[in-house]
N, C-alpha and C positions, 0 to 999 in steps of 0.2 A: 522408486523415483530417484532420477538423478537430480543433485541439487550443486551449483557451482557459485562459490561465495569470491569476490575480488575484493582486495583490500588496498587502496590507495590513500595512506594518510589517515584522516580523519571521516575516510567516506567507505563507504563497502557497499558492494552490488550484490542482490542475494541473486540465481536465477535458477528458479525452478523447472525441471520437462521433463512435463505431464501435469494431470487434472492436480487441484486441489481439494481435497475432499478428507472425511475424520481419520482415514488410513496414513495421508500424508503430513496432515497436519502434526505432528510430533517431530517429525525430522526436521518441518522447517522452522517450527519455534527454537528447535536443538541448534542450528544453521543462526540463527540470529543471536540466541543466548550465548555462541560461543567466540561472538565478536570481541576485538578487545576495548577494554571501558574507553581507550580512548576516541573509537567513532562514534562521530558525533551528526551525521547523515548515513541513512540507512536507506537503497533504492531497491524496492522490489521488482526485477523485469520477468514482466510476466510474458513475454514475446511467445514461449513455448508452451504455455498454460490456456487451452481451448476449453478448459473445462471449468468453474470453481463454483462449488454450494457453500452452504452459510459456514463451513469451516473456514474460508477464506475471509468471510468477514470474520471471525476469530479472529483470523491470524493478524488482518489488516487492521481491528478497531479496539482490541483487547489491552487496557493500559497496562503499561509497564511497570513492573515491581518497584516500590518506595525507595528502595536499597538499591535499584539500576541506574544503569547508566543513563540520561536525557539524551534523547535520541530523536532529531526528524528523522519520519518515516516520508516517502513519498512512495509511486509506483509511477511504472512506464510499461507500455507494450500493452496495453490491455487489448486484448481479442474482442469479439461481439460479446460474446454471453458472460463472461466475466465483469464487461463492461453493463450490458443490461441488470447484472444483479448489484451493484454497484449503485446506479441509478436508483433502481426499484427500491432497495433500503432507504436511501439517504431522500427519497419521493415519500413511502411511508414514516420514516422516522428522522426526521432533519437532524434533532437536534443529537442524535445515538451517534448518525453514520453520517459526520458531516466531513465531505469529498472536500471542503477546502484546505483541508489538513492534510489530505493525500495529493492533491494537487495545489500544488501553491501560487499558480498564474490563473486558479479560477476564478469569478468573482463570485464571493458570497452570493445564496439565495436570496433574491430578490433585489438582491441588487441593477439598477438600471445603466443602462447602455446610454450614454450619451455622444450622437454625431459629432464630429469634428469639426468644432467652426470654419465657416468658408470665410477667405480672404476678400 
């Protein structure tokens, strides 16, 4: 797997290409561990990632050591099936795999939609 980390400041883009699965997962924990403590957002673009099994929710949901750095994580790029197991987790287990931590413009589950009042 090739793996390409960007580093601007206090932000760094991880992007992996190819699947996500327990053969890869090692590199990219290695690929985030080796950020330096001062980033403080972490974006995982998964634009080239068509594949990911539950090592991806590892990778995505697994908290961060006591002694780490605090770090938002967010992701962008998700493809279908990476996107449907995403769903399917956080559908059977809200409170494990909760996507509002990965996407921070979602609204909480169950939260309601309110129209926009007319003038």
């Amino acid at each position: 797997m090739n793996i390409t980390t960007t580093i601007d400041d206090t932000s760094a883009r991880i992007t992996p290409y190819g699947d996500i699965d327990l053969d890869t997962l090692p590199p990219l924990r290695a690929a985030a561990d080796a950020l330096p403590a001062r980033v403080t957002d972490l974006i995982w673009d998964l634009n080239h990632t068509v594949f990911m099994d539950t090592a991806g929710l590892h990778l995505l949901f697994t908290p961060l050591p006591a002694d780490g750095p605090n770090r938002r994580t967010t992701v962008t790029g998700l493809r279908r099936q990476p996107l449907r197991l995403l769903l399917l987790a956080a559908d059977l287990h809200p409170a494990t795999f909760d996507l509002t931590r990965l996407f921070p413009d979602t609204p909480p589950i169950g939260a309601q939609r309110t129209a926009p009042e007319r003038p």
